[in-house]
C-alpha positions, 0 to 999 in steps of 0.5 A: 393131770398136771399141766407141763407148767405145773410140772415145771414149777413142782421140779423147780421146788423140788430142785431148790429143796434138794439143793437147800437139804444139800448145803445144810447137811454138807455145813453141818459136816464142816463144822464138826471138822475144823481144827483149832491151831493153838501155838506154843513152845519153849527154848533153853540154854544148855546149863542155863547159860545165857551169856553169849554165844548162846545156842537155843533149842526150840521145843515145839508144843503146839497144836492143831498146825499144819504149817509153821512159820518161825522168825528168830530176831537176832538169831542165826537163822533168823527164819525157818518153816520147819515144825522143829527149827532146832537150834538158834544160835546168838552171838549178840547181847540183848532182847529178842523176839522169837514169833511163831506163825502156826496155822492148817486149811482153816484157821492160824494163830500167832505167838511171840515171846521175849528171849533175853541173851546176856552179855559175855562177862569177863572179870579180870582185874590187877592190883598195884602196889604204888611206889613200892610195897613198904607200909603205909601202902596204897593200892590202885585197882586197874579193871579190867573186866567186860561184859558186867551189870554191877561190881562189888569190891571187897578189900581185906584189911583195907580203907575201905574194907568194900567198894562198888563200881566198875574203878574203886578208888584207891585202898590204904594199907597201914600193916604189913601181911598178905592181903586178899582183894575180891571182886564180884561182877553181876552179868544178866543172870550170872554172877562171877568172881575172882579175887588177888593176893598182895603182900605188904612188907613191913615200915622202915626200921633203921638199925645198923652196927660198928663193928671194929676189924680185926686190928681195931677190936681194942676200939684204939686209934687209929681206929678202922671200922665196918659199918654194918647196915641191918635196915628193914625194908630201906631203900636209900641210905644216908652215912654221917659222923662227927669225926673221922672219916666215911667210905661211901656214904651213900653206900649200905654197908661201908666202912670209918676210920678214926685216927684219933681218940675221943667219942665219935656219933655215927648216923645212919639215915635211911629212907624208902621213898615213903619214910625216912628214919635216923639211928644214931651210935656214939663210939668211944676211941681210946689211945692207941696202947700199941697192945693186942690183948687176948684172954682165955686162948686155948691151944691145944695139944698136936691132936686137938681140934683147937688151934696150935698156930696162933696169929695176933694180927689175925686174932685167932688160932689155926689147925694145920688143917685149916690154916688157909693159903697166905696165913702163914707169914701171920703165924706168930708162935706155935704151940707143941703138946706131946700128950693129954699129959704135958709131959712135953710142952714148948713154943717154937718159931713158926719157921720151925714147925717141922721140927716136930709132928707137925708139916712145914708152914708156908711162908714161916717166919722167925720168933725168938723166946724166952721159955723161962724168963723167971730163971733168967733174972729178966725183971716181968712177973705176972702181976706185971703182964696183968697190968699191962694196959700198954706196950710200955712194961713189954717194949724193952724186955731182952727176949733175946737173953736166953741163957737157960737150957731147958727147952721145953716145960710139963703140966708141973710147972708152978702157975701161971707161967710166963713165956716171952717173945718176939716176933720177926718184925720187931714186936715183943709180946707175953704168954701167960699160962693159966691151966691144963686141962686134960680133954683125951686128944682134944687137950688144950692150954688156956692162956692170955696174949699180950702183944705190940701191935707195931714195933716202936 
């Protein structure tokens, strides 16, 4: 039998045996049971745009994690324990470091990550035009866009034709059109454009015309003109003349009077503050002739859409229809043709319109005629009207001798025929019938005028 120490020592091994097979068999399980956590996961921009504000959504892949610990630099929350945080929202431009903490009873791991937020770009710029928009132009470029990495310039029809940084230099123009200028600004991973249209006008053209009134169309002194300017893309103006006299010289339109004859140079300088240009016209004045002379005046018959009231001072032939308010004291004669036939043709004063078809002229007044003048003996035939250059074979006919009765004459009258005149403030004047011609309701004579422009 055993002794009671030897009892006691057996139930110590025992003990200590039990207790080593305890922590070998309980280690074993241990191991077999541990998890490795292994982070992970991703963020993206919805339609990948990254400029801000940008809002993330985070994707969590990882794994073997029980807890998570999430910090955002830059971001909104900048923290969160949350195994999915969601989204992280960036209102500034720069590098972040997004880290992740991920661990279980056993074990953790870390993992950071560089994010990279841009910059919110916003690409505006305005072209202007210096001085005015008159080729050779020059365009100044005022950006004024933020936010981007780079710019490329681009300049349609432009020196230079292209350009890069943030204020291109200024960009000439020598021909006029529309041009196109495009700017392209580079902003972290995105690239915007936008472009402007600029219309150039043409250079300076000088030009104008001398266009005589209506009392001085035989270019006769005293001479009064208009001075029509026609300049292209003029601005100032500058009026000059060897003789006579200029209205406002600085005016565009203006008008000249000559008194007396010779040749005259009128200069016109133009300028628009880039250019300025001269054209030059030389002007002829003859001696006055104190005759208006008309050739292949038609008056027709009192339905024709030509004219039967004609005027001298005015140069032109009337309708009753569009003869305007105040001339009717201009009125020299009128013309009255029954029919498309002639059988019934005469000249009457103005005052005496209402005589006929034809309403009563306002302001009328008196013309005496002479409607034969071959059956009077007064000695003015039609080579005479035709070498008239002057009033000086009209001045003393006797209009007022007229002894014939016949008061009115047809188509059959032997051509051309002479009729004789004198208006109601003195000036004597010649009608030469040249042709009939039969045009239906709008028939009309053709005749040539010549009439003192004054009485002497």
């Amino acid at each position: 039998m055993m002794s009671k120490i030897e009892k006691l020592r057996l139930s110590r091994k025992l003990f200590f045996l039990s207790l080593i097979l305890f922590i070998c068999i309980h280690s074993s399980c241990f191991r077999e049971r541990v998890v490795e956590v292994i982070p992970d996961f991703s963020y993206e921009s919805g339609n990948d745009d990254y400029e801000v504000p940008v809002t993330l959504t985070i994707n969590n892949m990882t794994t073997g994690a029980t807890t998570y610990s999430w910090t955002f630099e830059g971001g909104i929350p900048q923290t969160s324990d949350k195994k999915n945080p969601g989204e992280i929202r960036y209102l500034q431009a720069g590098k972040y470091t997004i880290r992740l903490e991920a661990a279980n009873d056993f074990h953790r791991s870390v993992r950071e990550t560089e994010v990279v937020i841009d910059s919110s770009a916003s690409v505006r710029f305005v072209p202007e035009v210096l001085i005015n928009p008159f080729v050779p132009a020059d365009v100044k470029i005022h950006n004024l866009s933020t936010g981007g990495d780079s710019y490329e310039w681009m300049f349609e029809g432009g020196t230079p034709a292209s350009g890069n940084g943030k204020e291109p230099p200024l960009i000439r123009y020598e021909q006029p059109g529309e041009y196109e200028i495009r700017l392209e600004v580079k902003a972290g991973r995105k690239t915007h454009s936008v472009s402007e249209k600029i219309q150039l006008l043409p250079a300076l053209q000088t030009d104008f015309k001398l266009v005589p009134s209506v009392e001085s169309v035989e270019m006769e002194a005293p001479w009064r003109g208009y001075l029509q300017n026609e300049t292209t893309n003029g601005m100032d103006y500058l009026w000059s003349s060897t003789g006579g006299k200029i209205g406002n010289d600085t005016a565009r339109h203006t008008g000249i009077t000559i008194d007396s004859p010779g040749t005259y140079t009128v200069t016109l300088e133009a300028g628009n503050r880039k250019q300025k240009k001269q054209k030059s016209q030389t002007v002829e004045i003859k001696p006055n002739s104190n005759l208006y002379r008309f050739e292949n005046v038609r008056l027709g018959i009192n339905t024709a859409s030509s004219g039967y009231f004609f005027s001298s001072v005015l140069r032109k032939a009337f309708t009753q229809g569009n003869l305007e308010k105040g001339n009717g004291k201009a009125i020299d004669f009128v013309f009255f043709g029954l029919n498309s036939g002639f059988a019934y043709c005469t000249f009457l004063s103005p005052d005496k319109a209402q005589n006929t078809v034809f309403e009563p002229i306002p302001e009328a007044v008196h013309t005496k005629f002479v409607l034969f003048p071959e059956k009077t003996g007064i000695p003015f035939s039609a080579t005479d009207f035709d070498e008239a250059t002057d009033d000086g074979r009209i001045r003393n006919l006797p209009v007022s001798q007229n002894a014939v009765e016949e008061t009115y004459f047809t188509s059959a009258v032997l051509l051309p025929k002479l009729v004789l005149f004198e208006t109601d403030d003195g000036r004597k004047g010649a009608i030469k019938i040249k042709e009939f011609i039969d045009a239906g309701l709008d028939s009309y004579i053709t005749v040539d005028i010549k009439v003192q422009k004054k009485k002497p």
